[in-house]
N, C-alpha and C positions, 0 to 999 in steps of 0.2 A: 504494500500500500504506500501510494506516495504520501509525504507529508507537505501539505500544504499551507495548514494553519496550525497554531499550537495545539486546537481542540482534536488535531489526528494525532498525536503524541501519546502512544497507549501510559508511558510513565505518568502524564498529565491526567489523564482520565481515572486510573489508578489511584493517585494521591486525591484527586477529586471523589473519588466513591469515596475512602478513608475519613474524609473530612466529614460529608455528609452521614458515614455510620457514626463517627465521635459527636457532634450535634444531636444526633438522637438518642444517643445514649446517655447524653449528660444534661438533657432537655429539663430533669424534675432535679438536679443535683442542688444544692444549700450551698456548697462551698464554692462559693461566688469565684472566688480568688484563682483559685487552681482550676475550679472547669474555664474559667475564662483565659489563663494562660494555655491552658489545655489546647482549646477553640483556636487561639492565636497561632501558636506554633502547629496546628493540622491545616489551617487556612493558608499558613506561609509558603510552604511546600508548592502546592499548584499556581500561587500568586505569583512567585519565584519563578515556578518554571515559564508561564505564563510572559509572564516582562523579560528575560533570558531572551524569548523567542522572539519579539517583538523587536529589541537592541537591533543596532545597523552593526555590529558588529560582533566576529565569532568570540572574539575575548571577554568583550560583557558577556557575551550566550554565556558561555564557563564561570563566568564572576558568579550570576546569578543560578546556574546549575552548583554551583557549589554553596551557595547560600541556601538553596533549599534540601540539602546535603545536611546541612548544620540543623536547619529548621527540623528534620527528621530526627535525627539524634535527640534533638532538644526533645522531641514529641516524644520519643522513646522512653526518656528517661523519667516523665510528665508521669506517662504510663505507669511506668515501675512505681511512683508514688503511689498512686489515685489507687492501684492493688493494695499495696502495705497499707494503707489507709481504710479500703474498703468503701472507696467512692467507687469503683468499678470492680464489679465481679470478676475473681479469678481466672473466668475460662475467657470470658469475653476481651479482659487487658491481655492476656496471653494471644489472642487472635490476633489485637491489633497492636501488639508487639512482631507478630509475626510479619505483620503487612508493612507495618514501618522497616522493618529489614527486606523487605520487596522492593516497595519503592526505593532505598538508601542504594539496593544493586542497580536496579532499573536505572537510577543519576548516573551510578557509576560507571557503566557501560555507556548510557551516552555520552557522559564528559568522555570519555577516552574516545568513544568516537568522532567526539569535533575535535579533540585535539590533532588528530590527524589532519585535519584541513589547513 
């Protein structure tokens, strides 16, 4: 499939579904503070990739491929709390622990592939 806009970018779409399941899951949460950095760092990810693609240039593409690289991490680790805490059920932060390390390869594969250009 050719890409032609950011929204054919399966990483993009990926991090987007991600975002949309952490929104629903934390729609009824109390703990204002951490679901809402939660929110921030799930939302950053595709916003990132999103403006990356957009940039006239391949070295922004990678600036902001790699900020949404960090934005993942950061979510991961969000994650790891919001379990120890028992704002998110164990099986369900384990899921999208798993998906933040999909997308985190999915970056990493395309960064190495614009590097080539």
């Amino acid at each position: 499939m050719k890409i032609e806009k950011f929204e054919d970018l399966e990483v993009w779409k990926e991090s987007m579904n991600l975002s949309v399941l952490i929104y629903r899951t934390l729609q009824d949460c109390k703990d204002f503070s951490l679901r809402d950095q939660i929110q921030r760092s799930s939302v950053s990810i595709p916003s990132n990739i999103a403006e990356g693609y957009e940039r006239k240039s391949n070295k922004e593409y990678i600036r902001f491929l790699n900020i949404a690289q960090g934005s993942c991490a950061e979510l991961r680790t969000q994650l790891y709390l919001a379990k120890e805490v028992g704002i998110i059920y164990e099986a369900k932060a384990d899921e999208f622990v798993d998906r933040t390390r999909k997308v985190s390869a999915m970056l990493y594969r395309l960064t190495q592939s614009r590097q080539q250009f």
